[in-house]
C-alpha positions in Angstrom: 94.3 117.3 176.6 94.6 115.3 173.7 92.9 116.4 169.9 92.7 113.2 168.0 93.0 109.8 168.6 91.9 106.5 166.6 91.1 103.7 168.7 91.2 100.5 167.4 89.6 97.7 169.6 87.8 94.7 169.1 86.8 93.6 172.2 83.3 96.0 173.0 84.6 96.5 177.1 88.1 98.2 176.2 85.9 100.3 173.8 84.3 101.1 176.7 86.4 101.4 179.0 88.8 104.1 176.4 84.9 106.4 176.6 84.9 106.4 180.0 88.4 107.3 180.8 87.8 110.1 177.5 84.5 111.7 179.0 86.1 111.3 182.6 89.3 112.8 182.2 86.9 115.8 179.9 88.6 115.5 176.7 87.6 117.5 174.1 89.3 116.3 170.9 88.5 114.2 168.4 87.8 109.8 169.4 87.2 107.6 166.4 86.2 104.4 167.4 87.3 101.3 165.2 86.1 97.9 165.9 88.2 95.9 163.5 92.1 96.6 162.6 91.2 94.5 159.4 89.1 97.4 158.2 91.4 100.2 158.3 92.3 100.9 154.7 95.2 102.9 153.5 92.5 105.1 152.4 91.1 106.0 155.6 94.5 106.7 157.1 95.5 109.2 153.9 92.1 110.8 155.3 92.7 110.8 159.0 96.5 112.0 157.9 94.4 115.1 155.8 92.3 115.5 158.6 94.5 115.7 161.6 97.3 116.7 160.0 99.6 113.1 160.7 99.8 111.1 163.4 102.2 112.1 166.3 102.1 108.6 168.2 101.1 105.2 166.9 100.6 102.6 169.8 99.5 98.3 168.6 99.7 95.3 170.3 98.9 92.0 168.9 96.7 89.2 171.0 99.2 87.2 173.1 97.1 84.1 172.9 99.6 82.3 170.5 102.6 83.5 172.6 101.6 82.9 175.9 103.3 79.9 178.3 100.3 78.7 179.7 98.7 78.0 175.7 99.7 74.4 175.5 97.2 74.0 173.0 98.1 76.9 170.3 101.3 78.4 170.6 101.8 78.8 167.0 103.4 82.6 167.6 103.1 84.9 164.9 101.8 82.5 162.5 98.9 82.1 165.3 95.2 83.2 164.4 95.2 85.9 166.8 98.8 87.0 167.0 98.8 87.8 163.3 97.0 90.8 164.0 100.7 92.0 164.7 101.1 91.9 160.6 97.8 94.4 160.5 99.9 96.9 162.7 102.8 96.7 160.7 101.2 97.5 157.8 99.4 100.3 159.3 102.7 101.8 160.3 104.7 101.3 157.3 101.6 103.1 155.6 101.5 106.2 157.8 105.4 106.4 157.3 105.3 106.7 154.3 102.1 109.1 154.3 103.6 111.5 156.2 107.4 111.3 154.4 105.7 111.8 151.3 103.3 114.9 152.1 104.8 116.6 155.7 102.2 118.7 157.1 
């Protein structure tokens, strides 16, 4: 069973489909929903760190859209409008890191 986990998902059906596969598979910890990776703040994550007491696993993926073989329009990789949502990750990691190294639970 898992306690805690953040979900952070644009797209409204894999929102969905994470709170079926939590209520199916009876989970009984903790799911915050996040629709926008934009909007998580260093803030919130110093409060989810309080809460939960750190994170154990962070898991990201950026669109492929701007990678992807078959975009013969725009595969501009990283610099791309969708597969700069890998920077957003980064920086969400780099932030918990340092979190957690600075205040261990």
């Amino acid at each position: 069973m898992l306690k805690n986990v953040v979900s952070v998902e644009i797209a409204e059906v894999n929102r969905n489909i994470i709170r079926c596969w939590w209520e199916q598979t009876n989970q009984k910890g903790n799911l915050i929903e996040v629709e926008d990776v934009q909007n998580v703040s260093s803030n919130q994550l110093s409060q989810w760190i309080t809460k939960f007491g750190g994170f154990d696993l962070i898991i990201g993926g950026s669109p492929c859209n701007n990678f992807s073989g078959s975009n013969r329009v725009s595969r501009h990789g990283l610099e791309g409008e969708h597969s700069s949502l890998f920077y957003e990750y980064y920086r969400i990691l780099e932030a918990v890191m340092e979190m957690q190294k600075n205040n261990p639970q």
